[in-house]
C-alpha positions in Angstrom: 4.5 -8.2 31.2 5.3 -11.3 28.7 6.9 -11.1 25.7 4.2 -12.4 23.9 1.8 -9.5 25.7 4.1 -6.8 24.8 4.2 -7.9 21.3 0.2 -8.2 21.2 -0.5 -4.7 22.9 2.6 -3.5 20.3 0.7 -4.3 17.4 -2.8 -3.4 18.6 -0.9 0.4 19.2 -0.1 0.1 15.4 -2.8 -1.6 13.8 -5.8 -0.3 15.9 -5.5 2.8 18.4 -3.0 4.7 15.7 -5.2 4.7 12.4 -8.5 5.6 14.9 -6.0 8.1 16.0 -5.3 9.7 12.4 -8.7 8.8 11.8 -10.3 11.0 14.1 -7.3 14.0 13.5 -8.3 13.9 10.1 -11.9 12.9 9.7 -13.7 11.4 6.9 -11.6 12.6 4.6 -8.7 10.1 5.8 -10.5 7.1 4.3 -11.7 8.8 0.8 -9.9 6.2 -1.0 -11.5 3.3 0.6 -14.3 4.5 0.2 -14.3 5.5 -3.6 -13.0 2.1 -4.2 -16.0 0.6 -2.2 -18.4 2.9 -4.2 -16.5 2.1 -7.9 -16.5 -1.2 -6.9 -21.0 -1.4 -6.4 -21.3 1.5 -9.1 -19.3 -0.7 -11.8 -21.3 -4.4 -10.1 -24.8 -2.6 -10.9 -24.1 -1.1 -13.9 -22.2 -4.3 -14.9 -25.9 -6.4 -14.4 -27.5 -4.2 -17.2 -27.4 -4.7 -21.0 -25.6 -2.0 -22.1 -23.3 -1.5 -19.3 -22.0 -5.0 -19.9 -20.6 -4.5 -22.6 -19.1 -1.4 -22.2 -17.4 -2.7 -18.5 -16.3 -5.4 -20.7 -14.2 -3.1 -23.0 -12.9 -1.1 -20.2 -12.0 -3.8 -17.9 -11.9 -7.3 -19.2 -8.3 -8.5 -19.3 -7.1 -12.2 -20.2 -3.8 -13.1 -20.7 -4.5 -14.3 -24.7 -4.9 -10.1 -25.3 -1.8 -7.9 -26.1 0.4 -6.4 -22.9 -0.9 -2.8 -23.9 -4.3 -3.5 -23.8 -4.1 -5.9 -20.8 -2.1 -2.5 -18.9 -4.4 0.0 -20.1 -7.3 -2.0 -19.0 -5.8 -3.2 -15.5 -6.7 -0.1 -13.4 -10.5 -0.1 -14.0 -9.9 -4.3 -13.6 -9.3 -3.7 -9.9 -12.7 -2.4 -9.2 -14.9 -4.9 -11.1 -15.6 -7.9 -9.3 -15.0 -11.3 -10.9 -18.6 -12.5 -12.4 -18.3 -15.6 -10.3 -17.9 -14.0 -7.0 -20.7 -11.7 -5.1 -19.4 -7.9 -5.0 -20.9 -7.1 -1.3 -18.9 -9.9 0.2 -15.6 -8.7 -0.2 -16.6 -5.1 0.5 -15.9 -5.4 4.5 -12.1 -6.7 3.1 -11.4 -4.0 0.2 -12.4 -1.0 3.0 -10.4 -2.1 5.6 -7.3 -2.9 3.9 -7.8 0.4 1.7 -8.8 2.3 4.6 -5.5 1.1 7.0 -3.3 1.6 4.3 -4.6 5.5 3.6 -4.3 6.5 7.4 -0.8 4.7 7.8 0.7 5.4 4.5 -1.3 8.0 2.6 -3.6 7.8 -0.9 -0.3 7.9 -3.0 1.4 5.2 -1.7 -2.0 3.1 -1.3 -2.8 3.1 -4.4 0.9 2.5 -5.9 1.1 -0.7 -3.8 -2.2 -1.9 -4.9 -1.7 -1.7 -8.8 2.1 -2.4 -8.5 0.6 -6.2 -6.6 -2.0 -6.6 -9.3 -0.1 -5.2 -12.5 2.2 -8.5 -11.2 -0.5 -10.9 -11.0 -1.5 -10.1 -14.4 1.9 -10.0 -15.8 2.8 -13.3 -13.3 0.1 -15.0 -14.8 1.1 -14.7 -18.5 4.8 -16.1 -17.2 3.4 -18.9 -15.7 0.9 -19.8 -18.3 3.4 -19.9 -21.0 5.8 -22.1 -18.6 3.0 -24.8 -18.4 1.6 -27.1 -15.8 4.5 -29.4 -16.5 6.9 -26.5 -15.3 5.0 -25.8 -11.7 2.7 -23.1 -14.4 -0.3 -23.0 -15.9 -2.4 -24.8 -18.2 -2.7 -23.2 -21.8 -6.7 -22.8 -21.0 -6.0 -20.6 -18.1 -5.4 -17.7 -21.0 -8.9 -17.3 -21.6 -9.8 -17.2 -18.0 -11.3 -13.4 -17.3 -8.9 -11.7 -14.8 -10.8 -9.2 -12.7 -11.5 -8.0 -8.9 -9.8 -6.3 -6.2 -8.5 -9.6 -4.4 -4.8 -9.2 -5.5 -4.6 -5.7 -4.5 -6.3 -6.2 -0.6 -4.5 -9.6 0.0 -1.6 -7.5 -1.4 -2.0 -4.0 0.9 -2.4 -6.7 4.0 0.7 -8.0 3.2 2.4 -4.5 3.2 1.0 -3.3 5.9 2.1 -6.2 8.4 5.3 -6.4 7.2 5.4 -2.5 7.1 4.4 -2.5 11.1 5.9 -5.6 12.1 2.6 -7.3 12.8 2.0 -10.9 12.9 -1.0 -11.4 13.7 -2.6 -9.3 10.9 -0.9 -11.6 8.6 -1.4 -14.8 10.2 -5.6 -13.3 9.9 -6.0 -11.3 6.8 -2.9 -12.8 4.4 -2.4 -16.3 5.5 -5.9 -17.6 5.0 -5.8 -16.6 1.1 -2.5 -18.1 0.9 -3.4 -20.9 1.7 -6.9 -20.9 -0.2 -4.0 -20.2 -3.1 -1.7 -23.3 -2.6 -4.8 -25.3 -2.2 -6.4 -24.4 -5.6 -3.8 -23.5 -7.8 -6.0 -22.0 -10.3 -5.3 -18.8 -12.4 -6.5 -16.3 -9.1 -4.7 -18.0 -6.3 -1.3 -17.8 -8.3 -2.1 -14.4 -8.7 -2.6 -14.0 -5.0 0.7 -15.8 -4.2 2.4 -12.9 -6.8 0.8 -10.1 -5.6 1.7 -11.6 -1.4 5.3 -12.0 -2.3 5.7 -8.3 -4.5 3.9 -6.8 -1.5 6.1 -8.3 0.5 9.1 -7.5 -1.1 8.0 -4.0 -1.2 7.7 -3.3 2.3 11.1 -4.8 3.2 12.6 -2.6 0.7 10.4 0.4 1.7 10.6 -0.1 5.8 13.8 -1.6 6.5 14.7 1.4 8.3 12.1 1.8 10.7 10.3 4.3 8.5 6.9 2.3 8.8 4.6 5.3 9.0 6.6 7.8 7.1 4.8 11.0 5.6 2.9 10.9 9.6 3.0 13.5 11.9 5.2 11.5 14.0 7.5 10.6 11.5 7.6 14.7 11.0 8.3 15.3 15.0 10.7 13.1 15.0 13.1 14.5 11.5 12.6 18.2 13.4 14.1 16.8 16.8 16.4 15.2 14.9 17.7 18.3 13.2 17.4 20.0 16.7 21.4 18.6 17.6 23.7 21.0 17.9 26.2 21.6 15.0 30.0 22.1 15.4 31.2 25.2 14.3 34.3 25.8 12.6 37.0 28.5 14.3 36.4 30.8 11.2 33.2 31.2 12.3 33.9 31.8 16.1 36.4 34.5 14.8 33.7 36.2 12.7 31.5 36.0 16.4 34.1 37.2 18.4 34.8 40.0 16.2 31.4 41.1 15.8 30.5 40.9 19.3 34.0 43.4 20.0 32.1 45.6 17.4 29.0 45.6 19.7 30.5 46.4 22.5 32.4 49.3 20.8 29.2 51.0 19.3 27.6 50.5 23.1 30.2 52.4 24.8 30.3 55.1 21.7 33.5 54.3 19.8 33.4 53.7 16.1 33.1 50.4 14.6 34.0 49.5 10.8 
């Protein structure tokens, strides 16, 4: 077999037959976070489309970089569920549930959903940077303050990011991170830098978090393998084989009916 084949039946093994693997040990219960997102995500579009839920979506999610830090944080988690008013919200639902739903069953809810806000938290925050650097300094144009900053795109683009570099794969990267990269560069508007943030934190994280091999930690492989691991036999010191040998002379003694302190 090719190199190239081997490295194309490695990454379907990690990307494909694995999570259908945890998938089906662990039911529907192993996606609840992609799905909840999915759900929050249409629950928040519909109620977004009435008169009174406007405004009150507005207050709990809206954040620009002309508000204060605080607010901008406080309203950032509910952010990632609201989709941007210019884009359709059933579009990018195949996207948000498979790159929520790969991360769960490789990575767990925990570290899912700290990857996601940690890539979008530094959007936001990356934004504010380069708006205040300018468009003469590779940033952004004052304008781009007033821009509403909302949606789940920095934290998909982001988890796709983690994942490949977290598996080694390639060729998810080269299908689900490079095409939004380069959308990005294209358009350097307000939401692709924020893309190129969130791609390079994500990326940073899983060097940081994998470089030793421990890809799929928390899994029920990664757990074999720490128990075989502790399975080597330890030396033992020659107090201790004195301590054997003279409880074993003890033993004997008590068997053939002598005495033993």
């Amino acid at each position: 077999m090719s190199r190239i084949a081997r490295a194309v039946l490695h990454e379907w093994r990690n990307v494909v037959v694995d999570p259908c693997r945890r998938l089906r040990e662990r039911g529907p219960l192993g996606v609840s976070l992609a799905v909840v997102a999915c759900v929050a995500v249409i629950g928040l579009h519909e109620f977004q489309q009435t008169a009174a839920g406007a405004g009150v979506v507005r207050v709990l999610s809206e954040v620009r970089a002309d508000q204060p830090v605080w607010l901008s944080l406080l309203r950032t988690p509910v952010s990632v569920f609201v989709p941007a008013v210019d884009l359709s919200a059933w579009g990018g639902l195949p996207r948000l549930f498979l790159a929520f739903a790969l991360a769960e069953l490789l990575f767990g809810r925990v570290r899912t959903l700290v990857v996601a806000y940690a890539v979008t938290l530094a959007g936001t925050l990356g934004a504010r940077v380069m708006i205040a650097l300018g468009p003469d300094r590779l940033g952004l144009p004052a304008q781009a303050a007033h821009t509403v900053d909302t949606g789940a795109s920095a934290a998909i683009v982001g988890l796709f990011a983690y994942t490949s570099v977290a598996l080694r794969s390639p060729l998810l990267f080269l299908a689900a991170v490079v095409p939004t990269v380069s959308g990005s560069i294209a358009e350097p508007n307000l939401a692709g830098r924020e893309h190129l943030v969130a791609v390079t934190v994500a990326l940073i994280l899983g060097v940081v978090l994998h470089r030793r091999g421990g890809g799929q930690g928390g899994g029920r492989d990664g757990g074999r393998r720490e128990v075989a691991r502790c399975q080597c036999p330890l030396p033992v010191s020659k107090a201790v084989d004195r301590e054997v040998g003279h409880g074993r002379e003890i033993g004997r003694g008590r068997e053939l009916g002598c005495g033993g302190s």
